[in-house]
N, C-alpha and C positions, 0 to 999 in steps of 0.2 A: 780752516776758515774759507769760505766762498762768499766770494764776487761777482757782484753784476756790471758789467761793463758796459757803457753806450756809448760807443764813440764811431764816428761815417766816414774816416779816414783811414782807410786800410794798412798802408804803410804804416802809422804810428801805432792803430789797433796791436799790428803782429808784436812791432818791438814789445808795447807794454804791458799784452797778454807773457813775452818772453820774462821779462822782469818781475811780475808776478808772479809768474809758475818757478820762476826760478828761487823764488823767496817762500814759497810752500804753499801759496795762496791756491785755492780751486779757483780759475777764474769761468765765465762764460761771458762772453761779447755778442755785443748786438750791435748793429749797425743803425738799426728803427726801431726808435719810440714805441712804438705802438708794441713789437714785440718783446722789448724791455718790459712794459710794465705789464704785459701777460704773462712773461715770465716769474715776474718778480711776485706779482699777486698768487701764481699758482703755487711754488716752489718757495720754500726757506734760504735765504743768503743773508751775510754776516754782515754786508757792507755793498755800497752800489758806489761807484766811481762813474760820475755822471759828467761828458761834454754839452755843453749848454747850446751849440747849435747845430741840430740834429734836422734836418728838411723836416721830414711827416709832423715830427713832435717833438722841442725841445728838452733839456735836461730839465728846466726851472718846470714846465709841465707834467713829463712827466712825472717827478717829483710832489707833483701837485695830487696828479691823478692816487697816487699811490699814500700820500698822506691823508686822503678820503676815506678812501678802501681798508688799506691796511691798519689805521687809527693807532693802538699801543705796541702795536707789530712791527710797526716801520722799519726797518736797519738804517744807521746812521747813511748821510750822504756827503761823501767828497766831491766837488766841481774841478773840470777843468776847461779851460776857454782862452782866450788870447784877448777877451777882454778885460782891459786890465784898470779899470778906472775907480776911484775910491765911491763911485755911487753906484758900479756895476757888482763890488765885492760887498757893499754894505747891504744889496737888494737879494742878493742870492744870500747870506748870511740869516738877514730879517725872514727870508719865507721858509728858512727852516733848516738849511746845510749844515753843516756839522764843521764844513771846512773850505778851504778854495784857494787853488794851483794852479799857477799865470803861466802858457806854454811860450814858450819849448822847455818839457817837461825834464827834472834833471830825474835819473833813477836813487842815489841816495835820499834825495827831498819825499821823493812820490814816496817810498817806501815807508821812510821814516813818518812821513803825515796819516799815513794807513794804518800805522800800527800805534802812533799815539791815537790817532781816533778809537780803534778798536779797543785797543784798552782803557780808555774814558769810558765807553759803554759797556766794558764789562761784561756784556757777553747781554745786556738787555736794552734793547733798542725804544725807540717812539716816544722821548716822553711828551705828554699830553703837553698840548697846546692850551693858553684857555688865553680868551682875549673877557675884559670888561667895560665895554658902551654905558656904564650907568642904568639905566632900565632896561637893557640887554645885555647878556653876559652869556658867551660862551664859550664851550670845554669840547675842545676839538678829539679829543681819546676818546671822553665818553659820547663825542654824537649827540650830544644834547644840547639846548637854547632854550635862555629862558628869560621869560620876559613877564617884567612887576612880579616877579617872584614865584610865577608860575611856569612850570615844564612846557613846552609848544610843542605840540605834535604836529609832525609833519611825516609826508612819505619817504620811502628811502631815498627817490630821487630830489624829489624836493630839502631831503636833507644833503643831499650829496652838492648840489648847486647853493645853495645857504652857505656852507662851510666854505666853498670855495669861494663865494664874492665875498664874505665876510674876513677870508685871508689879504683880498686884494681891492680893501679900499680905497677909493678914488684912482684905481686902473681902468681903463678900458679894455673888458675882455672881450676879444671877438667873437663871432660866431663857430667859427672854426675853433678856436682854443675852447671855447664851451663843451661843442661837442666830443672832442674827443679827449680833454680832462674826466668830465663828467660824465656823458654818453659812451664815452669810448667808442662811437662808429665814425664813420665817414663824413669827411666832414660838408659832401654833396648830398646828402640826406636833407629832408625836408625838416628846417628849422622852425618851423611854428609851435614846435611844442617847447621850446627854449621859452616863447614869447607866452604861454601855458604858464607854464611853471613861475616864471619871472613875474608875473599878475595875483600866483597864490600866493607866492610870497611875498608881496607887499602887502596882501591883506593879514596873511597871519602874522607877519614881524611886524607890521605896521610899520612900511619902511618907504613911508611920504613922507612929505614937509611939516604935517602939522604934527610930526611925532619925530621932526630932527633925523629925518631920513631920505636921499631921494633916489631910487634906483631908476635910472633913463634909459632906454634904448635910446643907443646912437647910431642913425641912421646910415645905413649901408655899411657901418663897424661890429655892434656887440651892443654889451651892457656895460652900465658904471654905476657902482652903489658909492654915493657919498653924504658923508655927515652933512648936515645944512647947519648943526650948532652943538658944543660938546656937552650940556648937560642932557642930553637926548636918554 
């Protein structure tokens, strides 16, 4: 079984890279996001064991980045973080984890959580996400959106940005989390084609007010797509 590790705390990296190998696990640790999910996109692993605050790119991010991309592929995701609050476990839960481990990590807990997740997935990861808006509905595995009952075509980036505000309504995603969820570059690159895209999409989702939709730039933050009403 191999693991993707992302954790930016070396001392406890080593320890828990040791407790894994010691348990049979393949593991590989990354210290940066951003190398985490080029990994995990190029290369097969059984399971990611994600800390949630990583500088470049968080675990809930990357996580993000990676449920885009990878779609029915995904390998289940454990959390670990020191935040420990019933609306910080129930937000990482909602966007897609599998599990989540309050530190300071014990090795019996860590291990035993690994191996009941793994064996829940059974050896096949990603199941399809599908969310239903009433005259939008979509199915996050197959990449598809469909609205009054008809498929919406869109490009791969324009579907790549779609799935992802449509996971994180009424959030403010910034600019920087845009691009490097989505874009995967840097997040000093010239952001106007966020403001591109975020304009197709309104016209092909139809995702203004007089269709129970409003996605806003918010200035000097990101975007926020939210419902204005729920038969939308």
């Amino acid at each position: 079984m191999r693991i993707a590790y992302l954790e930016d705390e070396p001392e406890l990296a080593a320890t828990v890279c040791d407790w894994l190998r010691a348990a049979a696990w393949e593991v590989e640790c990354f210290d940066s996001g951003l190398r985490c999910v080029q990994a995990v996109e190029g290369r097969p692993f059984d399971l990611c064991l994600f800390d949630w605050m990583v500088p470049d790119l968080s675990g809930l991010e990357v996580m993000a980045r990676l449920q885009i991309k990878l779609r029915r592929s995904m390998p289940p995701v454990v959390f670990t973080t020191g935040r420990d609050s019933e609306e910080d476990i129930v937000a990482v839960l909602r966007a897609g984890a599998d599990d989540y481990l309050v530190k300071p990590l014990s090795r019996p807990l860590l291990l035993a959580r690994l191996e009941v997740v793994a064996r829940r997935q059974g050896g096949v990861a990603g199941a399809s996400l599908k969310q239903d808006f009433g005259r939008l509905s979509v199915d996050h595995g197959r990449r598809q959106i469909v609205l009054d009952g008809s498929l919406v075509t869109l490009t791969e980036r324009e579907t790549d940005l779609a799935l992802y505000l449509l996971q994180n309504v009424g959030r403010v995603l910034t600019r920087e989390q845009l691009l490097l969820v989505v874009w995967a570059v840097n997040p000093q690159v010239d952001t106007r084609t966020i403001d591109v895209h975020a304009s197709s999409l309104r016209r092909k989702l139809r995702l203004t007010p007089e269709f129970g939709w409003r996605l806003s730039s918010i200035y000097g933050h990101g975007y926020r797509l939210e419902r204005e009403r729920k038969d939308s």
